[in-house]
N, C-alpha and C positions, 0 to 999 in steps of 0.2 A: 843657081843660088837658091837656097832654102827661105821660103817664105814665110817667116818668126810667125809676123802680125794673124798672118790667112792659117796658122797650124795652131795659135793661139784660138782664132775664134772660131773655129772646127772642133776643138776639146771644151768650151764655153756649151758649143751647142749640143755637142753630146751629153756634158753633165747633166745640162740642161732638162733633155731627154728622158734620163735617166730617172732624176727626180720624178718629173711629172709621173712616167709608169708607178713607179713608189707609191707615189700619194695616191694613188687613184686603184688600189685591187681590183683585179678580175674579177671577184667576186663580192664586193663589195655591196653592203645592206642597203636598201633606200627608203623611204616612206610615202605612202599612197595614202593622200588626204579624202576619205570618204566622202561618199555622197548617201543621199536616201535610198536603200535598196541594197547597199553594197551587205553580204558576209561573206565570212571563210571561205566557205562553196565555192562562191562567184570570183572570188579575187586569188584563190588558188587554181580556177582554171584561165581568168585573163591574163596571170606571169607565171603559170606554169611550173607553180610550186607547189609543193604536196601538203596536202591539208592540215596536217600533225605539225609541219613543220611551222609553216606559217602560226599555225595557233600558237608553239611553242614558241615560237619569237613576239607573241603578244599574248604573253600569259599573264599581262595588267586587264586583259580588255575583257569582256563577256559577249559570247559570239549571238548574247539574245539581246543586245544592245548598242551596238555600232549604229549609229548616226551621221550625218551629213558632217563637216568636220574634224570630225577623227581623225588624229594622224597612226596610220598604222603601219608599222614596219614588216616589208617585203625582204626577207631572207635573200642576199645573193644576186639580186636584180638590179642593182644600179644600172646596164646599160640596158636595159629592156623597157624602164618606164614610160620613155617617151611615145618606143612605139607599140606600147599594147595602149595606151591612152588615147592614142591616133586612131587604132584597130578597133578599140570599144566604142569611139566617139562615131565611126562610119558605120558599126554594128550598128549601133543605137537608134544611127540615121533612117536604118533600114529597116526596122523593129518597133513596130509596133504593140503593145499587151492589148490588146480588145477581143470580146467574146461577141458572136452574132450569135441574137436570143430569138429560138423561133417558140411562141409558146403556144402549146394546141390545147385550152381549157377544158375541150367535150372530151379528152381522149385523157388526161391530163400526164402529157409529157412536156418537157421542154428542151427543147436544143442548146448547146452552148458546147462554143469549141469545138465544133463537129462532134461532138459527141451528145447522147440522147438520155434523157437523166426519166426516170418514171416518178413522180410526186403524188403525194396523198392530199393536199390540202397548200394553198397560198396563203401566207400572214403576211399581213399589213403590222409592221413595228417602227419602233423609232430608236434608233441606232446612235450610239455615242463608240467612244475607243478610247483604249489606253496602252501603255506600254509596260515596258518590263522595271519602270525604275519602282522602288520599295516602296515609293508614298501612294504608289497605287495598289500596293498587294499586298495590303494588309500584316507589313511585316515579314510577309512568309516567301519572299525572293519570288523570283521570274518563275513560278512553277503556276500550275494549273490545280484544278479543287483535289483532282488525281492524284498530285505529285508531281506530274510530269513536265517537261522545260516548256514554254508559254513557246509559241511557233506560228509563224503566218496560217491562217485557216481554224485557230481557238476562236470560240465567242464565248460569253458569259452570257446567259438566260435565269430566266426564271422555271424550274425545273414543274411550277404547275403547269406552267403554258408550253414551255416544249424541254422535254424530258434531258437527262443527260444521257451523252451520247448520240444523240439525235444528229444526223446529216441533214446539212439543210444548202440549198442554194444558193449565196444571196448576191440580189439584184441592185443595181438603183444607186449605188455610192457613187463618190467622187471626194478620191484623196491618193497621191501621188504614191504613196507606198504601198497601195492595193492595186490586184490587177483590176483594167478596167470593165466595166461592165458589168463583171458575174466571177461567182469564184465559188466552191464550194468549202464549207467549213463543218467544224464538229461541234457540238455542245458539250465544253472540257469544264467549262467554270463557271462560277455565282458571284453575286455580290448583293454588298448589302442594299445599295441603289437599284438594282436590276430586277425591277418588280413589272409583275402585268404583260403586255406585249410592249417590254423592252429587251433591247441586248447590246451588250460591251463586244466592241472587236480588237481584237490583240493584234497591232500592229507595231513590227520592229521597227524600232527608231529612238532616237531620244522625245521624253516627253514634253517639249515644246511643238515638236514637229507632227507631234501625232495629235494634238491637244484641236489642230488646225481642222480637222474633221468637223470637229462641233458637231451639233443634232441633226440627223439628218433622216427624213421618211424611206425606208424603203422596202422592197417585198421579199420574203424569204418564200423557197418551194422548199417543205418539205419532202424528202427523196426515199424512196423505200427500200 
């Protein structure tokens, strides 16, 4: 004899079934709430989606200004987030940004990142930061005195004290969106503040997060 009840709740669970696949696309968009540090670059190689594309799918956002945050939509990734987030978060574990600074004053070189920088002269300055939002750039958007899109490794100087263009080394910070220790930068921009042995450091983020720097003493190698 035919089982009504057991054939009825067999076609139940398949429709069932069904649905769920429906609602849920293959490829389906998700969104990746940022952190400090995150752009395009980085978040098109943690899900493995291509740069253009990604952009294209957040062509509200400005890739000089992603902040902690952010909700950004991942192209096609719905079931990947979880585990590149898992994959980043053990990376991360294992991952440290620090530079070992070995510096030989008589000779004047300095080490940093295994690599060996030759320098003309140390400055002792006092270092503030800012970001890409407008009320720091005088109106004239995320670009530098150049022209050019504002990028981890700009500073702002005073162009009597060290020239533009100037490669410089700089030592001594501490703030989450810089790498630690040392990092090398270029003399791209001015400001009307950035007088004497100071300089502005262009760091991506939203401008609260960057604000967090505050004043900070540190030594710059100029590099030849």
């Amino acid at each position: 004899m035919i089982n009504k009840k057991r054939i009825a709740k067999t076609a139940v669970a398949l429709l069932t079934t069904a649905m769920l696949i429906q609602a849920v696309p293959a490829h389906a968009d998700s969104v990746h709430v940022a952190k400090e540090g995150d752009t395009f670059y980085t978040l098109s190689k943690q899900y493995g989606v291509a740069i253009n594309t990604l952009v294209k799918a957040n062509n509200g956002i400005s890739p000089y200004n992603i902040y902690g945050g952010l909700k950004i939509t991942i192209p096609g990734k719905a079931n990947n987030v979880a585990a590149a987030a898992a994959t980043e978060s053990k990376t991360q574990a294992k991952t440290v940004t620090t530079a070992s600074l070995d510096v030989n004053a008589d000779n004047k070189v300095v080490q940093a990142w295994g690599k060996t920088f030759d320098y003309s002269k140390a400055v002792n300055v006092k270092a503030t930061a800012y970001s890409a939002d407008p009320s720091e750039n005088g109106g004239w958007g995320a670009v530098d005195y150049f022209g050019n899109d504002l990028e981890l490794g700009t500073i702002a100087v005073d162009p009597s004290v060290i020239p533009l263009g100037t490669k410089v080394l700089v030592t001594g910070h501490s703030h989450p969106g810089l790498p630690k220790q040392a990092f090398v930068a270029t003399a791209r921009d001015m400001g009307s503040a950035i007088k004497g042995h100071r300089i502005d450091i262009f760091i991506p983020g939203s401008k609260q997060s960057v604000s967090t720097f505050g004043f900070q003493d540190i030594e710059l190698y100029i590099l030849k």
